[in-house]
C-alpha positions in Angstrom: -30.4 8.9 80.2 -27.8 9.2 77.1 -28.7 11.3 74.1 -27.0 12.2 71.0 -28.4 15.1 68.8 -27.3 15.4 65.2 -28.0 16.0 61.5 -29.8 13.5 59.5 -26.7 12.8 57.2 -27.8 10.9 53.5 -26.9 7.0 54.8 -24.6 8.5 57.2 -20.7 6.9 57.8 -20.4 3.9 59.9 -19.3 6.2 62.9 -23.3 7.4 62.7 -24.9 4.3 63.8 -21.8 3.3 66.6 -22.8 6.7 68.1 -26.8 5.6 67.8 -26.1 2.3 69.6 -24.3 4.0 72.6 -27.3 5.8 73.4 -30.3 5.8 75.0 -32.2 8.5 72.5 -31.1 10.2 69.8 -32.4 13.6 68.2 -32.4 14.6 64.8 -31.5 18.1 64.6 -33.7 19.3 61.8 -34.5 22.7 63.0 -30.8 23.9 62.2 -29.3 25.9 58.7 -29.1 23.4 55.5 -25.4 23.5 54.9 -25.1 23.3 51.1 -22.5 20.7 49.8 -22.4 18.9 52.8 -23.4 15.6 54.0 -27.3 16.3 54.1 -28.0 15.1 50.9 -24.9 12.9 49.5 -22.7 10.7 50.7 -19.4 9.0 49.3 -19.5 5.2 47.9 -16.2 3.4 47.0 -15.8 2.9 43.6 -12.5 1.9 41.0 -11.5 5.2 39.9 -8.5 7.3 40.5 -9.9 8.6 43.8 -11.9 5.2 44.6 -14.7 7.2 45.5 -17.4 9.3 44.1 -20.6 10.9 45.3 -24.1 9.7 45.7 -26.3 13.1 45.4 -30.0 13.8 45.9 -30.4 17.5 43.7 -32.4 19.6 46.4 -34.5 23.2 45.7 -31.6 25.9 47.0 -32.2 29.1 44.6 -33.0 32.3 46.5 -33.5 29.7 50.1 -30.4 30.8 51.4 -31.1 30.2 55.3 -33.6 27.5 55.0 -33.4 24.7 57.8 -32.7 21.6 57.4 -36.4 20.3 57.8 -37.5 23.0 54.7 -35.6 21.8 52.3 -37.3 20.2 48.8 -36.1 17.4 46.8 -35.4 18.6 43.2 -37.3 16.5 41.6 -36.8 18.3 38.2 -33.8 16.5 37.5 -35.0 12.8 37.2 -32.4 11.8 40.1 -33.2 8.5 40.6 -32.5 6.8 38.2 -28.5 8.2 37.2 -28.5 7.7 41.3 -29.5 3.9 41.5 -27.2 3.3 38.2 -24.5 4.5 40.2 -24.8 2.3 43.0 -25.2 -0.7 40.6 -22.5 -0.5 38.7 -20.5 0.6 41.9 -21.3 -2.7 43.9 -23.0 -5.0 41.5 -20.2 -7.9 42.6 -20.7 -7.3 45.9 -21.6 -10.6 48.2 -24.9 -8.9 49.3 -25.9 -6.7 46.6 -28.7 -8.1 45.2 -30.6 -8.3 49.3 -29.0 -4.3 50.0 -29.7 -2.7 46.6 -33.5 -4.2 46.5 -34.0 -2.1 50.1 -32.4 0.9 48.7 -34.2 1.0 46.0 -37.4 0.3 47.6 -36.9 3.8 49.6 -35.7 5.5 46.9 -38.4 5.7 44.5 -41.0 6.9 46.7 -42.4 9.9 46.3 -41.0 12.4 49.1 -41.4 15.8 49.0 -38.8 16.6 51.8 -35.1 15.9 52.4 -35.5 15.1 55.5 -38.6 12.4 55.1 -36.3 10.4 52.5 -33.1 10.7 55.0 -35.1 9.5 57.9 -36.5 6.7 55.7 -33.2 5.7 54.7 -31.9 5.5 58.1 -34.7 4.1 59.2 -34.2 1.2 56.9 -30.1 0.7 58.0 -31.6 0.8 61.8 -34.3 -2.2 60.9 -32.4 -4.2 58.9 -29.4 -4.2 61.4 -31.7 -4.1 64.4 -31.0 -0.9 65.8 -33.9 -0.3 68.2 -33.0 3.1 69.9 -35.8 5.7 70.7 -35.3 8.5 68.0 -37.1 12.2 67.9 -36.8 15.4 66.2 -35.3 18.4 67.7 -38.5 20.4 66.1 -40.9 18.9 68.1 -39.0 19.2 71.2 -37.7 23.3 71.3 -36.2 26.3 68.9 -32.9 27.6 69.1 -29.1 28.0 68.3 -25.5 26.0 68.6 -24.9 25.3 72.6 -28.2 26.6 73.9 -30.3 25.0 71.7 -27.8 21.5 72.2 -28.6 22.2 76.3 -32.3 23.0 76.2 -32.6 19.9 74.5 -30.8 18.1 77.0 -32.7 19.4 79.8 -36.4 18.9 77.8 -35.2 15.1 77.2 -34.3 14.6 81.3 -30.9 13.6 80.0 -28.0 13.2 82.3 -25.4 12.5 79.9 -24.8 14.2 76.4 -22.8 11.9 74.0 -21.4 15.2 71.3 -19.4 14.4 68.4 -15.4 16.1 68.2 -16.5 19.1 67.2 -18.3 20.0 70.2 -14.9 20.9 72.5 -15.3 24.0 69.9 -18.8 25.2 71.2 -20.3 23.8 73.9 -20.8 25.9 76.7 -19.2 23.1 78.8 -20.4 25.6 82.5 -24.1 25.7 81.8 -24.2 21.8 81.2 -22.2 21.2 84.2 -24.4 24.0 86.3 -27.9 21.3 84.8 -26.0 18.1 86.0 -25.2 17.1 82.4 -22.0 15.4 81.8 -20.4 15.6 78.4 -18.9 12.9 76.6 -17.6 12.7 73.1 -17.7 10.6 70.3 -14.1 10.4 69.5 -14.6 6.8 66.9 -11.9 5.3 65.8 -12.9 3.8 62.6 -13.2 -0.1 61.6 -11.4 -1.4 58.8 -13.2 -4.0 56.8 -13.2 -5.6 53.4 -13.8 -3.4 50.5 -14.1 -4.4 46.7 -11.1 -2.5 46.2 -7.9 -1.6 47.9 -5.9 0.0 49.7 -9.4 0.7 52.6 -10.7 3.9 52.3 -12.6 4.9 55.9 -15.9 7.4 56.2 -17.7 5.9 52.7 -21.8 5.8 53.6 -22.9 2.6 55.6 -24.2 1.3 52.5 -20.4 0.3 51.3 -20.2 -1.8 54.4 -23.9 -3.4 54.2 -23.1 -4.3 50.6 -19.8 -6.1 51.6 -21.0 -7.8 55.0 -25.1 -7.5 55.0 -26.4 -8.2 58.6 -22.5 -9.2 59.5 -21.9 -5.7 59.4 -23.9 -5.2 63.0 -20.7 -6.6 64.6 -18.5 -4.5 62.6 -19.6 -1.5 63.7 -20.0 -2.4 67.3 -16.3 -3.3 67.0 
């Protein structure tokens, strides 16, 4: 039994859904402190500018909510988002060879009416998973147990039966490596090298959202990934 227990990124990077296929389960650690100007609620999307990229941003409810977790957080739906945010990923990839099949799903999702962060993260996700066929059993760290860095990443473990915890880089930096090893838990990491592929401009740029991929290779991107 592999797991992998992480954030539920806005359409996470490429190296997101490698790490979902190499498991057996994956948690969504919801239950954790909202990191402001992080990956929770944008993502990057290549674009023709000096930088060749720029963000995608969903504006979320922060004032005086400075320890909220990630599963508390509000859309701020004040700001008429959607439609400066689905302009943006027009005009960024309106030439691109699946646009038109991609941007149609996208836009499907976004215009719902979610209340939550997390509900319109896990519906985007949800809807890379389904269109590429990702079929992995999925569940979030608040329905499972409470707690913090390396205990809470353990208890989890133990709770799931899992034998095997698939951790990203960054968990040589906290993991209590011991009490995993004392449950019969072996650690792996994540360590992904990143796939080049055809962008609409060059030179590559790695770690854009998935969506810069799915509008360049639509269901062709599957293989991409896995590579």
């Amino acid at each position: 039994m592999i797991i992998a227990i992480q954030q539920s990124e806005h359409l996470p990077w490429v190296g997101f859904f490698n790490k979902m296929m190499r498991i057996d389960e994956f948690i969504y650690l919801d239950n954790v402190q909202y990191k402001k100007r992080y990956f929770e609620n944008r993502n990057k999307i290549r674009i023709n500018n000096a930088l060749g990229w720029d963000w995608i941003t969903v504006p979320t409810v922060t004032k005086g909510r400075y320890t909220q977790k990630i599963n508390e957080v509000e859309i701020d739906d004040t700001q008429g988002w959607r439609r400066k945010y689905l302009r943006k990923l027009e005009c960024a990839y309106s030439k691109a060879n699946f646009f038109n099949e991609i941007f149609t799903l996208i836009e499907e999702v976004i215009n719902k009416e979610f209340i939550k962060l997390l509900d319109l993260n896990l519906a985007l996700i949800n809807f890379v998973r389904i269109y590429l066929g990702i079929t992995k059993s999925t569940i979030l760290a608040s329905e499972i147990c409470e707690g913090k860095g390396s205990d809470l990443i353990l208890d989890l473990c133990i709770k799931r039966k899992a034998d095997t915890y698939l951790s990203g880089p960054d968990g040589r930096d906290y993991l209590k490596l011991e009490e995993f090893k004392k449950n019969n838990i072996q650690v792996e990491y994540h360590d992904y090298n990143h796939c080049v592929y055809g962008q609409l401009y060059e030179p590559f740029i790695s770690h854009m959202s998935v969506i810069d991929l799915l509008f360049n290779y639509g269901k062709d991107s599957l293989r991409i990934i896995e590579s």
